[in-house]
LONUZA-110219 format. One record per residue: x, y, z of N, C-alpha, C, O in turn; chain. Coordinates in steps of 0.05 Angstrom, whole numbers, plus 5000, padded with zeros to 4 digits. Each point is the difference from the previous one (the first is absolute). Example, Ala and Ser with C-alpha at 12.3 -4.5 7.8 and 13.67 -1.06 7.14 Angstrom:
% residues 2
ATOM; n_px; n_py; n_pz; ca_px; ca_py; ca_pz; c_px; c_py; c_pz; o_px; o_py; o_pz; mol
ATOM; 5264; 4886; 5156; 4982; 5024; 5000; 5018; 5024; 5000; 5021; 5000; 5013; A
ATOM; 4972; 5021; 4973; 5016; 5024; 5001; 4985; 5022; 5014; 5010; 5022; 5004; A
This chain:
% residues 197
ATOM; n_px; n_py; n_pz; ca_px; ca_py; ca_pz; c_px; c_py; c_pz; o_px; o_py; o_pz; mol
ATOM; 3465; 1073; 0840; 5013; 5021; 4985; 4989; 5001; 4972; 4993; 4982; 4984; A
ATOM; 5007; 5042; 5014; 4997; 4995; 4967; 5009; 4990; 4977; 5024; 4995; 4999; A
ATOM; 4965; 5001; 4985; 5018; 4987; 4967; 5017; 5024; 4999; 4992; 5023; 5003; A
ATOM; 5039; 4966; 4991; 5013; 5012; 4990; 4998; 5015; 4977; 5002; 5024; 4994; A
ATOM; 4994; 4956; 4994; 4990; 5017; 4967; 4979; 5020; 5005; 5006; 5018; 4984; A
ATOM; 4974; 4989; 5028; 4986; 5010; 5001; 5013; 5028; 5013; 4989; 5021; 4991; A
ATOM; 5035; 4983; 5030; 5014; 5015; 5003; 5016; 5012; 4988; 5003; 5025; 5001; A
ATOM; 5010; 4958; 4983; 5011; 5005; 4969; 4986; 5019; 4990; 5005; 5024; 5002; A
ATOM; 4970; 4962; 4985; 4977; 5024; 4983; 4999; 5026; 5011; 5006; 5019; 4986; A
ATOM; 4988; 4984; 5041; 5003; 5026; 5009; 5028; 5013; 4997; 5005; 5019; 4985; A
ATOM; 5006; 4974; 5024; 5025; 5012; 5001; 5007; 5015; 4968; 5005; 5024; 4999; A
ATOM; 4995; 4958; 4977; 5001; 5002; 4979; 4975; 5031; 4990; 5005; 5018; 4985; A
ATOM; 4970; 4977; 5028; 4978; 5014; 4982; 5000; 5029; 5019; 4996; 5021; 4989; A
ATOM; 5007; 4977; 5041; 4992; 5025; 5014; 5011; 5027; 4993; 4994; 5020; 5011; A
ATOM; 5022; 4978; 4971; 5021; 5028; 4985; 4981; 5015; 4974; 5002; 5024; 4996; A
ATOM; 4978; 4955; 4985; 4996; 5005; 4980; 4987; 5024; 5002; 4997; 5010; 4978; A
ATOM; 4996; 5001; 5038; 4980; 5025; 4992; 5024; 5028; 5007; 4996; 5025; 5001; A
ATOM; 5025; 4961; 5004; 5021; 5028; 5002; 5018; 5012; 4981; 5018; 4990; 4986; A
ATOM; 4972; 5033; 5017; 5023; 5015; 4970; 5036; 4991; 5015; 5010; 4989; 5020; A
ATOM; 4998; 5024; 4951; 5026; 5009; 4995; 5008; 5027; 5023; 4987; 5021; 5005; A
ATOM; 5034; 4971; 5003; 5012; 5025; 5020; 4986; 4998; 5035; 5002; 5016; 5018; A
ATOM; 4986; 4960; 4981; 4998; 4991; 5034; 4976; 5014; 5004; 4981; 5001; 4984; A
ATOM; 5022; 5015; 5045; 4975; 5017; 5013; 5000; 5029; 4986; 4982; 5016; 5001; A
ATOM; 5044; 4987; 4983; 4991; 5033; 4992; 4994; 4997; 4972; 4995; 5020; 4986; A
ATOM; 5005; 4957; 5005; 4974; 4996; 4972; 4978; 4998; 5007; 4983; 5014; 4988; A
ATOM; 5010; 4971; 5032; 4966; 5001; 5011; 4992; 5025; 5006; 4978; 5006; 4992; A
ATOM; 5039; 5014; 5023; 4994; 5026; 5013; 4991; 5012; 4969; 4978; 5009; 4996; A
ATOM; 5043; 4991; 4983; 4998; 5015; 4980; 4980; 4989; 4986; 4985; 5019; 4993; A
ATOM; 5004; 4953; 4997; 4975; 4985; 4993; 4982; 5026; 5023; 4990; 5021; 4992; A
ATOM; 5011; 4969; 5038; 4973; 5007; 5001; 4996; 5032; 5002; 4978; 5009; 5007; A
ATOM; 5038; 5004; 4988; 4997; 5026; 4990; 4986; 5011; 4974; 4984; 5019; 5000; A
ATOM; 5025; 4967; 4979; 4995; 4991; 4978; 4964; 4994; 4980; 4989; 5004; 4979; A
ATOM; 5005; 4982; 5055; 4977; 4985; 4993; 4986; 5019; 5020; 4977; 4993; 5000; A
ATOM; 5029; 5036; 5023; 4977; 4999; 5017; 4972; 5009; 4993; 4980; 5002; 5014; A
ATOM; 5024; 5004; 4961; 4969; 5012; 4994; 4975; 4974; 4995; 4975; 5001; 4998; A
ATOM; 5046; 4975; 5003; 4986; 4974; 4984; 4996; 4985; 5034; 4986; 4980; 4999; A
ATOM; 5020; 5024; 5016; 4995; 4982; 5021; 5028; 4999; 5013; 5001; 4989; 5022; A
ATOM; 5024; 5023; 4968; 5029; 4984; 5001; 5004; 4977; 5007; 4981; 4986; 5003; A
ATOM; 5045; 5003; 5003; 5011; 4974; 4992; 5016; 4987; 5021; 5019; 5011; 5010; A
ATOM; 4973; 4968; 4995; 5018; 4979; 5018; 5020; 4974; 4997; 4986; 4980; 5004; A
ATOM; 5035; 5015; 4992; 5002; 4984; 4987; 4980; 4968; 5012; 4984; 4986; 4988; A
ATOM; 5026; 5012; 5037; 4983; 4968; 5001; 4974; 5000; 5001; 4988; 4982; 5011; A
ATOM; 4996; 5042; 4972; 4974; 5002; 4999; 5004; 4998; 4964; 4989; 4982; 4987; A
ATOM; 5023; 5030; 5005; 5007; 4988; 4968; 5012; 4976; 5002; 5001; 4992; 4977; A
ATOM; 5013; 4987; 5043; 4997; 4982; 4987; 4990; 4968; 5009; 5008; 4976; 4999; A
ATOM; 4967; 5045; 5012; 4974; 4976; 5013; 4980; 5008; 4975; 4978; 4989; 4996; A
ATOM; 5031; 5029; 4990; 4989; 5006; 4974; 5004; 4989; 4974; 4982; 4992; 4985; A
ATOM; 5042; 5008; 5010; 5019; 4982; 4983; 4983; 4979; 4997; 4982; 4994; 4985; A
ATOM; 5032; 4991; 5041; 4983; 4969; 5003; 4981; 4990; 5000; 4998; 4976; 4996; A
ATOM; 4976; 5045; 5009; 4977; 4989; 4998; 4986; 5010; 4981; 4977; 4991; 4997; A
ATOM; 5033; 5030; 4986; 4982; 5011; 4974; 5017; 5000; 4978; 4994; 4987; 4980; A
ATOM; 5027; 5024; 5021; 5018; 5006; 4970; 5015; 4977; 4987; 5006; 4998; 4976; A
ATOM; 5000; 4983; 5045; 5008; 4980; 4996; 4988; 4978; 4978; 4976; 4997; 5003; A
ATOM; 5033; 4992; 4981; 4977; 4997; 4976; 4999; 4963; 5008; 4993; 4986; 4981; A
ATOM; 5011; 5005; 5034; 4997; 4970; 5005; 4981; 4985; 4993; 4997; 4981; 4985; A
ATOM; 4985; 5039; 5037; 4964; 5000; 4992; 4985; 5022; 4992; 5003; 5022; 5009; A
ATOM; 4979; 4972; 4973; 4995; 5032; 4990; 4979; 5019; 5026; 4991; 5022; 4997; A
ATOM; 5006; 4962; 5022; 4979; 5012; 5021; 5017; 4997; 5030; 4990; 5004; 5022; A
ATOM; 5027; 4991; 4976; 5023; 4992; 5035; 5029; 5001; 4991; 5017; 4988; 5013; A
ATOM; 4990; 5029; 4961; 5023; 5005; 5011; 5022; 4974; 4992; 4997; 4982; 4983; A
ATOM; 5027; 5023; 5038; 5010; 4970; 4998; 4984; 4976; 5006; 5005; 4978; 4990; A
ATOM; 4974; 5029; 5029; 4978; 4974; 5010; 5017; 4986; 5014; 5003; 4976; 4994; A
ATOM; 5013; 5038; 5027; 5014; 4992; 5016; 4977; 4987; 5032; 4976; 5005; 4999; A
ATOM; 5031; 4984; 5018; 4978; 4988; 5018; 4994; 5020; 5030; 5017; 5013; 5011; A
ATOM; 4966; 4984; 4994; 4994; 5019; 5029; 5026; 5007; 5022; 5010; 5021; 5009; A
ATOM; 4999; 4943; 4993; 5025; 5005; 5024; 5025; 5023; 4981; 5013; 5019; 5010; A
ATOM; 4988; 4969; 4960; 5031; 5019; 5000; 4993; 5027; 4997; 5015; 5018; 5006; A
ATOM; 4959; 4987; 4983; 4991; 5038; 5000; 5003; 5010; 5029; 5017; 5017; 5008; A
ATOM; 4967; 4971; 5005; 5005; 5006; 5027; 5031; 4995; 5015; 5004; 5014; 5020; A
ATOM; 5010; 4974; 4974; 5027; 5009; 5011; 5015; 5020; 4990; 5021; 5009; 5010; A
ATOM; 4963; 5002; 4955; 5011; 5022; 4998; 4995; 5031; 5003; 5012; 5020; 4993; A
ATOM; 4958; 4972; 5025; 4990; 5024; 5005; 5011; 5012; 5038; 4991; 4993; 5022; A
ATOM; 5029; 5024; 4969; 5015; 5002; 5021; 4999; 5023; 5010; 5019; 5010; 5013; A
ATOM; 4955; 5006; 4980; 4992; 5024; 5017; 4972; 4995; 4994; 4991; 5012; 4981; A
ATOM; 4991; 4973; 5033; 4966; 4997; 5001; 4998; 5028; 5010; 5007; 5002; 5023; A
ATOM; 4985; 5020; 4964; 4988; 5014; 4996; 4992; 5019; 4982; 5018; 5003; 4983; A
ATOM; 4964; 5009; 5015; 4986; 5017; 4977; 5014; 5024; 4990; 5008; 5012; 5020; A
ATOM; 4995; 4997; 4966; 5015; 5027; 4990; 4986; 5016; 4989; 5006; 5005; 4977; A
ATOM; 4966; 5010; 5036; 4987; 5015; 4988; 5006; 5022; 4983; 5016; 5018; 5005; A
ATOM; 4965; 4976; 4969; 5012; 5027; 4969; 4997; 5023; 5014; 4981; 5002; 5016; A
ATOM; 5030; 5014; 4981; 4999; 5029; 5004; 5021; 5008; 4980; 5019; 4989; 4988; A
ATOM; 4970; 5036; 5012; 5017; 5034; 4981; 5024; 4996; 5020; 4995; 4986; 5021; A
ATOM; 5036; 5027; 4973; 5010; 5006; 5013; 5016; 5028; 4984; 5014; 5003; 4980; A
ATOM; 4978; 5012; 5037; 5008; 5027; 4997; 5036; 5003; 4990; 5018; 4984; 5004; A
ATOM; 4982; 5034; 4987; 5034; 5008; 4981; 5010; 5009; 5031; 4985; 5014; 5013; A
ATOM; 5038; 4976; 4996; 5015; 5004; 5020; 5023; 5009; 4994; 5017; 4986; 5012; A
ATOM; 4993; 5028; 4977; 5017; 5009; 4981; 5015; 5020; 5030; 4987; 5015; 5013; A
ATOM; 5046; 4978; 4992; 5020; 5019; 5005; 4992; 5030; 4998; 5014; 5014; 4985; A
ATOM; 4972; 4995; 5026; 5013; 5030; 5002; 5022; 5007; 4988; 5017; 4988; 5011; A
ATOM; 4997; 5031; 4965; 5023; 5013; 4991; 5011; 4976; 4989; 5023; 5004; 4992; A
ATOM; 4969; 4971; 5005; 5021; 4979; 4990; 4993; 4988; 4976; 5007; 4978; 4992; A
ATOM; 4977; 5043; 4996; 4993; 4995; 4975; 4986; 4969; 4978; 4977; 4999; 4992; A
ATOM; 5032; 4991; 5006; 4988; 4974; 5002; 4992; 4975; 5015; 4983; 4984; 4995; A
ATOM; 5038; 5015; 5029; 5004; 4981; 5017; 4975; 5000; 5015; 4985; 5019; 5003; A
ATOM; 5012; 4953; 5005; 4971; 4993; 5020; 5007; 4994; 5031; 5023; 4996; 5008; A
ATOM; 4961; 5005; 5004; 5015; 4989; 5027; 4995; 4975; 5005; 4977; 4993; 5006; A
ATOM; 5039; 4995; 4993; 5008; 4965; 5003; 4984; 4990; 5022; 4991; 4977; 5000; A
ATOM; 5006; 5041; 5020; 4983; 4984; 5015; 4978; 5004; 4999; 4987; 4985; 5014; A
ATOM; 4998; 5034; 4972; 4967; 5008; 4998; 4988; 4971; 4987; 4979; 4990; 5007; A
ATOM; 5036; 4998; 4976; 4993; 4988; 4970; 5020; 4970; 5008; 5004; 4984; 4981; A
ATOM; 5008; 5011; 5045; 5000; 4971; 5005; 4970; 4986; 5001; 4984; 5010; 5015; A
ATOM; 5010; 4969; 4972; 4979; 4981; 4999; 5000; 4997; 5021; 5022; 5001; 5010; A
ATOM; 4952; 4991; 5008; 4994; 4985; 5018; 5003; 4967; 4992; 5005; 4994; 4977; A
ATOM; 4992; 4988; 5041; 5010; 4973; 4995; 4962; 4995; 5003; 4985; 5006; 5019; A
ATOM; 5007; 4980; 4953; 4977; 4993; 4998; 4996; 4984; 4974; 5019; 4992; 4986; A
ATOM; 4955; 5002; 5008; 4995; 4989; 4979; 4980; 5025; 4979; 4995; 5021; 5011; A
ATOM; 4998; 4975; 4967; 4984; 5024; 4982; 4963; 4988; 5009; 4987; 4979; 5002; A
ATOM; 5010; 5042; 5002; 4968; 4995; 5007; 4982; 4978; 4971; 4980; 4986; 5003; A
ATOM; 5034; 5019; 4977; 4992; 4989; 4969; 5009; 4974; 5005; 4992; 4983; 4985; A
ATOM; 5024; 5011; 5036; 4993; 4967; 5009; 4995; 4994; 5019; 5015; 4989; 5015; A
ATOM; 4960; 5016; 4989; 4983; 4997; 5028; 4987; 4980; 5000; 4994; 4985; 5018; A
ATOM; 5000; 5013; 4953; 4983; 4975; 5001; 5012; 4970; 4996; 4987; 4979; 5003; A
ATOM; 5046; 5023; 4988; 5021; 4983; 5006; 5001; 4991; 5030; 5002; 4976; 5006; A
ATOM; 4996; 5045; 5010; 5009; 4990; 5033; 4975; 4999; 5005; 5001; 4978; 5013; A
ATOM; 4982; 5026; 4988; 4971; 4989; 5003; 5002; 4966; 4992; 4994; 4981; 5015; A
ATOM; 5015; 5019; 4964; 4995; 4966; 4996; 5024; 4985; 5014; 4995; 4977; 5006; A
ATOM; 5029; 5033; 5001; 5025; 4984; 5013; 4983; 5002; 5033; 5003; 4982; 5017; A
ATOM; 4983; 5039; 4987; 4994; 4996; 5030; 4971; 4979; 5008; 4995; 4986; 5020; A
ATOM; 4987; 5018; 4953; 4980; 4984; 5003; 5001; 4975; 5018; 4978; 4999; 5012; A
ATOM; 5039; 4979; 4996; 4995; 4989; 5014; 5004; 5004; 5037; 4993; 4986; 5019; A
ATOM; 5017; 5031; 4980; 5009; 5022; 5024; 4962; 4999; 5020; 4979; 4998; 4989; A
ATOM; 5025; 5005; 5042; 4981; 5008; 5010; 4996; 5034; 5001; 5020; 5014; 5002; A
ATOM; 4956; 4998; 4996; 5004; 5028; 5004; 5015; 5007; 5021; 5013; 5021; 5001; A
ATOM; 4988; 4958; 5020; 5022; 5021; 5021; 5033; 4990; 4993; 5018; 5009; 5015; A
ATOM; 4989; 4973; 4963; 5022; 4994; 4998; 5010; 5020; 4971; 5023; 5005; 4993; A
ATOM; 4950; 5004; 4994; 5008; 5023; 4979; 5009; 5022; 5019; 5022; 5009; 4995; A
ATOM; 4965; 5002; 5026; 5007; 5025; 5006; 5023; 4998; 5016; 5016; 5018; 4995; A
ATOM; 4990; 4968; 5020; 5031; 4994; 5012; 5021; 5006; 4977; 5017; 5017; 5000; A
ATOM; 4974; 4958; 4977; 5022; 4995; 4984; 5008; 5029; 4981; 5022; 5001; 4988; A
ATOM; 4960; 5020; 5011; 5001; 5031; 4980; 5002; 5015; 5031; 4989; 5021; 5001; A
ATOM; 5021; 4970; 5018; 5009; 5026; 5025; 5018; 5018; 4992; 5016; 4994; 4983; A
ATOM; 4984; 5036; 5031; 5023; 5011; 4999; 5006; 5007; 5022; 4986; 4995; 5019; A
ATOM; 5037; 5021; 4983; 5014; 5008; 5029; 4992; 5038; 4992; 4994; 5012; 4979; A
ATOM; 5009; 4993; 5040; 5000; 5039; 5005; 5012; 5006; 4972; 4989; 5015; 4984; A
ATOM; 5023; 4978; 5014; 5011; 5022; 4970; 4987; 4980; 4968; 5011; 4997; 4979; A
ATOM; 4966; 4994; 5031; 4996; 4978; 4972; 5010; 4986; 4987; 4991; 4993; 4978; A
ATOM; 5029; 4999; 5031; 5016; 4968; 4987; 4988; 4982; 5011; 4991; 5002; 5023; A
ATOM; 5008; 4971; 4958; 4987; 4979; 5003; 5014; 4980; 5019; 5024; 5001; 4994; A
ATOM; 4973; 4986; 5020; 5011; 4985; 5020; 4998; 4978; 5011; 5004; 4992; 5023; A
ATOM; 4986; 4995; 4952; 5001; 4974; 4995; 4998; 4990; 4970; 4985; 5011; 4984; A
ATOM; 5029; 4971; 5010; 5013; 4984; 4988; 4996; 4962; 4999; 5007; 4985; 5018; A
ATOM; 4980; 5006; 4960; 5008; 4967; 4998; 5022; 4989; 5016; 5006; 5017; 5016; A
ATOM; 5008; 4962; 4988; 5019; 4994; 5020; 5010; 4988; 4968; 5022; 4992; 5006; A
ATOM; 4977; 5004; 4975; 5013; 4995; 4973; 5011; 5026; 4989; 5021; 5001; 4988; A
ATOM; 4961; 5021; 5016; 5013; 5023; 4992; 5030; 5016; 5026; 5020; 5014; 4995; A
ATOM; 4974; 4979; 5021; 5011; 5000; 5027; 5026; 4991; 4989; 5019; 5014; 4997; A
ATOM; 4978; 4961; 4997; 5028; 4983; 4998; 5014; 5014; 4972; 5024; 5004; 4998; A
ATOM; 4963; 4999; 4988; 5013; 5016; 4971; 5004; 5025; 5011; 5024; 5001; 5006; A
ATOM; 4967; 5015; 4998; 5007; 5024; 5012; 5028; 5001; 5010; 5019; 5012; 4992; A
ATOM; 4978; 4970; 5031; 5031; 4997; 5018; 5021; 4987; 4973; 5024; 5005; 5004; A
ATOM; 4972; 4984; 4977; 5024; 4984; 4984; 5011; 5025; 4989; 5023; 5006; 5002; A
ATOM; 4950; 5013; 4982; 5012; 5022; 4990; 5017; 5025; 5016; 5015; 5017; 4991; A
ATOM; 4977; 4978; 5029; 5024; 5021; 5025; 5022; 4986; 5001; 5020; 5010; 4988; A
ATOM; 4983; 4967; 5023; 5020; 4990; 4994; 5019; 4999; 4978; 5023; 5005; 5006; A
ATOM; 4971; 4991; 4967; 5008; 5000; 4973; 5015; 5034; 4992; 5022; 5006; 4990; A
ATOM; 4952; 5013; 5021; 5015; 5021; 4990; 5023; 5009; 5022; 5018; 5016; 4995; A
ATOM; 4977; 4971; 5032; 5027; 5013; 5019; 5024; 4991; 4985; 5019; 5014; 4995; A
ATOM; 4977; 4959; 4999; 5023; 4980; 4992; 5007; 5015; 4974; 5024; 5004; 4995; A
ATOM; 4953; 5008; 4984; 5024; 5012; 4983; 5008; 5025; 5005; 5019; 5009; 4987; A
ATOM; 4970; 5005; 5031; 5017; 5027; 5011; 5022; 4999; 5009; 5019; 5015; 4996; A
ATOM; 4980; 4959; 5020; 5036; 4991; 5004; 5017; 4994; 4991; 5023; 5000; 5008; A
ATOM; 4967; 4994; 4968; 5013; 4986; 4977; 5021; 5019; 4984; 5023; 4999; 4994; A
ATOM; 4945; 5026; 5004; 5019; 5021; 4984; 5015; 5017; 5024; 5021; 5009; 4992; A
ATOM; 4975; 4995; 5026; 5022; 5008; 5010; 5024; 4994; 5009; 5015; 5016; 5011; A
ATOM; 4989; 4960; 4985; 5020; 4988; 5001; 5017; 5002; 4973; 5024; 5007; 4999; A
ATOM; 4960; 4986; 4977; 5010; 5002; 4977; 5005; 5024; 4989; 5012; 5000; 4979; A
ATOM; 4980; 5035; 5036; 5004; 5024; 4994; 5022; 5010; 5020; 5008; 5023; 5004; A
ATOM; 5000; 4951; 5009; 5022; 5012; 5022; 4992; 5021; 5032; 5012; 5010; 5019; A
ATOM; 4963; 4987; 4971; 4988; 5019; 5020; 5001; 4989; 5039; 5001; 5012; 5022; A
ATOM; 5000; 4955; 4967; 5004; 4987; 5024; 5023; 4977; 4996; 5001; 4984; 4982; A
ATOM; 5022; 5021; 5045; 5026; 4981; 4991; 4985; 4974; 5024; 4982; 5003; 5016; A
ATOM; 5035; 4970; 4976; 4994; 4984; 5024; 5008; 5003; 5031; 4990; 4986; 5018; A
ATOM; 5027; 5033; 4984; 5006; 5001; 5027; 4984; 5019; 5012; 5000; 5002; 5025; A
ATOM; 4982; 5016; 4953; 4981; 5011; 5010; 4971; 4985; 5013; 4987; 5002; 5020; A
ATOM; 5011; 4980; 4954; 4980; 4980; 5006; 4998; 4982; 5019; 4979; 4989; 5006; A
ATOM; 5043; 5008; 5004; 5017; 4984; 5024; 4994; 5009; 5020; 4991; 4987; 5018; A
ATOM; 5013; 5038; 4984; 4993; 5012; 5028; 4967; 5010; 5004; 4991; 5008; 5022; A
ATOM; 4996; 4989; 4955; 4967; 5003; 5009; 4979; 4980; 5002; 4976; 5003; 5007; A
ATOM; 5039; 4970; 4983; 4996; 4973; 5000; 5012; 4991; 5022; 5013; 5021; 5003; A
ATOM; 4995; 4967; 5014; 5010; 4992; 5019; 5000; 4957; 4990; 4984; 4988; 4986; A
ATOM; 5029; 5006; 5021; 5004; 4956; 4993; 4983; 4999; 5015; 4981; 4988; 4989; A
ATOM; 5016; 5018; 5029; 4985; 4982; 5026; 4959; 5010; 4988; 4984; 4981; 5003; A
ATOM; 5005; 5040; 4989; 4982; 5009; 4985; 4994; 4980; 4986; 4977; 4992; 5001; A
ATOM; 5039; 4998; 4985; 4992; 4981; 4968; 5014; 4968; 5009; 5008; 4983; 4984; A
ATOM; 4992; 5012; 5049; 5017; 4972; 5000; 4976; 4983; 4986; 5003; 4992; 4977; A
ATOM; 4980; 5004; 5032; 4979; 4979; 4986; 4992; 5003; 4967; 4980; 4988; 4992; A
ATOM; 5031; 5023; 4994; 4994; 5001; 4971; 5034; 4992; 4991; 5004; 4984; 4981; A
ATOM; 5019; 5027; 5033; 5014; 4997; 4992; 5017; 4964; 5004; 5014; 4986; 4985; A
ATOM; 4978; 5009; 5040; 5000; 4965; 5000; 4985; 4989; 4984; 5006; 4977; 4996; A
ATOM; 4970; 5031; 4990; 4988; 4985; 4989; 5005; 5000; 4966; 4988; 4985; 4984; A
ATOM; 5023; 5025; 5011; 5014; 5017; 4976; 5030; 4975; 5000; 5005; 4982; 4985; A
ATOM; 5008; 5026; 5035; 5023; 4981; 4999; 5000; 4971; 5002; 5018; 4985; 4992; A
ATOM; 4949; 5006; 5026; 4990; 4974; 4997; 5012; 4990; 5026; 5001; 4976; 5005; A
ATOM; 5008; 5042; 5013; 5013; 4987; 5035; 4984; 5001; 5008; 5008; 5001; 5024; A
ATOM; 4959; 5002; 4978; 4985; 5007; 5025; 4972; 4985; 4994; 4987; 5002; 4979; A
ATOM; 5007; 4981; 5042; 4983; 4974; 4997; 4970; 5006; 4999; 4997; 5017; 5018; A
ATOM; 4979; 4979; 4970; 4985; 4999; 4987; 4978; 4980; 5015; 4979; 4994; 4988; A
């Protein structure tokens, strides 16, 4: 398994390249930026880390191969292009949210970043590792990024529950009946400390 801490780090760094306001700041970033290449966040912040970052004046935080690479969690390329004004028909300023969703990629302006995280890679284990499926998402992933990935689903279900519980939106007898005891017996003996090990 991996170092914990090292899971930690991800967990902690894989957010930095994302605005304020979730996915409809990125949409509006990469709206923003399409004449410039537009904008991704985990492509800004495999950027962050390896250039703006002032640690080292030539790498960034000068963070190490394994933790860049667990935070590069869409291996693939995001070629610059123009992107045309997609502008609403009759709706006067508004854009359409989905013309101007980012693809999940990295900025071509760090190519030569994943060039050096893949350098020890065989050519046929680079081209596996930057695959995509029919609709171009990347479809593979580090098994360190893998595991951070899943903490952060986890984390944000757990606080969606959180607040809906805390906005009243969900009572426990609601929760009761979509949870079932027998679902959660093995977390919940082990929690209470009755169930042997």
């Amino acid at each position: 398994m991996p170092d914990p801490k090292l899971i930690e780090t991800l967990g902690l760094a894989h957010d930095l390249g994302h605005p304020p306001f979730g996915h409809g700041g990125e949409v509006a970033l990469n709206y923003c930026m399409r004449a410039h290449g537009g904008f991704e966040g985990n492509g800004q912040g495999l950027r962050i880390l390896t250039k703006l970052e002032n640690v080292s004046r030539e790498n960034g935080a000068d963070l190490t191969r394994r933790t860049l690479l667990g935070l590069l969690k869409y291996p693939v390329v995001l070629k610059v292009k123009r992107q045309e004004d997609r502008a609403r028909s009759g709706s006067g300023r508004a854009i359409d949210i989905s013309s101007y969703k980012p693809p999940k990629a990295y900025m071509e302006s760090e190519q030569n970043v994943v060039d050096w995280l893949l350098r020890p890679f065989s050519a046929n284990d680079k081209t596996k590792f930057g695959a995509t499926n029919a609709k171009g998402k990347a479809v593979h992933k580090t098994f360190d990024c893998s595991i951070m990935n899943l903490a952060d689903d986890i984390a944000y279900g757990v606080h969606d529950l959180e607040d809906a519980i805390t906005l009243g939106l969900l009572g426990e007898q609601q929760f009761r009946e979509c949870i079932k005891e027998d679902d959660c017996k093995d977390f919940l003996e082990r929690k209470r400390g009755t169930r042997d090990e």
